[in-house]
C-alpha positions in Angstrom: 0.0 0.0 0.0 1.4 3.4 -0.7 0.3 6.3 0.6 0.6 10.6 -0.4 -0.9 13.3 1.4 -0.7 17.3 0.2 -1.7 20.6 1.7 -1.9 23.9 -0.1 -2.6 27.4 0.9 -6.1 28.4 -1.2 -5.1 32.0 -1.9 -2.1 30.7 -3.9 -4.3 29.7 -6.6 -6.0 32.8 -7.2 -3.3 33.8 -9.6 -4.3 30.6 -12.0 -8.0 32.4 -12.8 -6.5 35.4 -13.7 -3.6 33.5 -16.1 -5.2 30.8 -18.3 -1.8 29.8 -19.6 -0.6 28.7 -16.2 -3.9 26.9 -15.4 -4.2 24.5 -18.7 -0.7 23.5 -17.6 -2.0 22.3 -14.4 -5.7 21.4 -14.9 -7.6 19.4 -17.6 -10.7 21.6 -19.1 -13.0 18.7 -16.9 -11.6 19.9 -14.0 -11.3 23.9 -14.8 -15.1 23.1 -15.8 -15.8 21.4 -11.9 -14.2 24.5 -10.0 -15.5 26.8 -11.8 -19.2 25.8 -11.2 -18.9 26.6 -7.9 -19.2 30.5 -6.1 -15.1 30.0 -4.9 -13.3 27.4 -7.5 -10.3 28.6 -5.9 -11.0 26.1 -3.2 -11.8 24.1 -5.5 -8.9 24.1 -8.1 -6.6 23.9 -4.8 -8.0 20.7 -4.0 -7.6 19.2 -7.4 -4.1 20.1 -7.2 -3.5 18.8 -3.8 -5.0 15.3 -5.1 -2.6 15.4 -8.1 0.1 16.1 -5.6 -1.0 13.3 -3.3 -1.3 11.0 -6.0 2.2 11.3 -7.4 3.8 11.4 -3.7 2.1 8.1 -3.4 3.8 7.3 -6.6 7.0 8.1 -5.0 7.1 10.8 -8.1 6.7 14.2 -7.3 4.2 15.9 -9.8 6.8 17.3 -12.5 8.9 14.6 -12.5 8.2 11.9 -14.8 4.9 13.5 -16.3 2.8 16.4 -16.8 0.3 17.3 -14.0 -2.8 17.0 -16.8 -1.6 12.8 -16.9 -3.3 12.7 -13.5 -7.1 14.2 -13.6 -8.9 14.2 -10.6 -13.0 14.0 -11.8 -16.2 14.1 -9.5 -19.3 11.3 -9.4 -22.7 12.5 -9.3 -22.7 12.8 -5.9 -19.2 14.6 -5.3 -16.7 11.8 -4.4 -13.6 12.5 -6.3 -11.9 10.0 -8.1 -8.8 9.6 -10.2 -8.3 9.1 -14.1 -4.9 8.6 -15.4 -3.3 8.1 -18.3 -1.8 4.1 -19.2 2.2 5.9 -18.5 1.1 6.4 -14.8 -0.9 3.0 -15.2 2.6 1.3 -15.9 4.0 2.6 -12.7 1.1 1.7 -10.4 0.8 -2.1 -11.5 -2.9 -1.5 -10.2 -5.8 1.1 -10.7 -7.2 1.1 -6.9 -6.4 4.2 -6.6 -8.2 6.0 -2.9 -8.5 9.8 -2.7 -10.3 12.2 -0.3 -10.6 15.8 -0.3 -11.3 18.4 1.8 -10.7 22.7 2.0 -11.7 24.6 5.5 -11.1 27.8 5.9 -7.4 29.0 4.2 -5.9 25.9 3.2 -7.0 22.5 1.1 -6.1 19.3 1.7 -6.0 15.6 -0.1 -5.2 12.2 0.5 -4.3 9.4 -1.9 -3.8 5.9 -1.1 -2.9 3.1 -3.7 -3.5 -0.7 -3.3 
């Protein structure tokens, strides 16, 4: 079993709204879509990045080493549990597809977890 975790500062990704260039390097148009159906997708988009970041810590990675952040999207079921798509390089690494995350923002920061196997 291997486990990530990742916190992040919400303010931080105010900058992304405001610079579209920086934020389809980071987030796939599904997950610019999620966030920005809600009143603050800041909170939102700093979520999806700390479940990208758990997810490739888990991987024993790092998120710019090995593969774009946009290989690992972070999508939402019907009834708001996140999940996890990737792409079939990341699949290689993981030799499985359980792949666990949570998420969760409160007041100024955002937090994930990702747990694999």
């Amino acid at each position: 079993m291997q486990t990530g975790i990742d916190i992040e500062k919400i303010q931080r990704f105010d900058l992304f709204l405001n610079n579209k260039e920086k934020l389809i390097k980071i987030f796939t148009k599904n997950e610019i879509g999620y966030a920005m159906k809600f009143k603050s997708p800041v909170e939102h988009l700093a979520g999806i990045f700390c479940a990208k970041e758990a997810v490739s810590k888990a991987l024993k990675t790092g998120l710019y080493t090995g593969f774009s952040p946009i290989e690992i999207e972070i999508l939402h079921r019907d009834n708001g549990v996140p999940y996890v798509n990737i792409t079939d390089k990341i699949l290689e690494l993981l030799g499985s597809n359980e792949i666990d995350i949570s998420i969760s923002h409160s007041g100024d920061y955002a937090i994930a977890i990702c747990v694999i196997g």
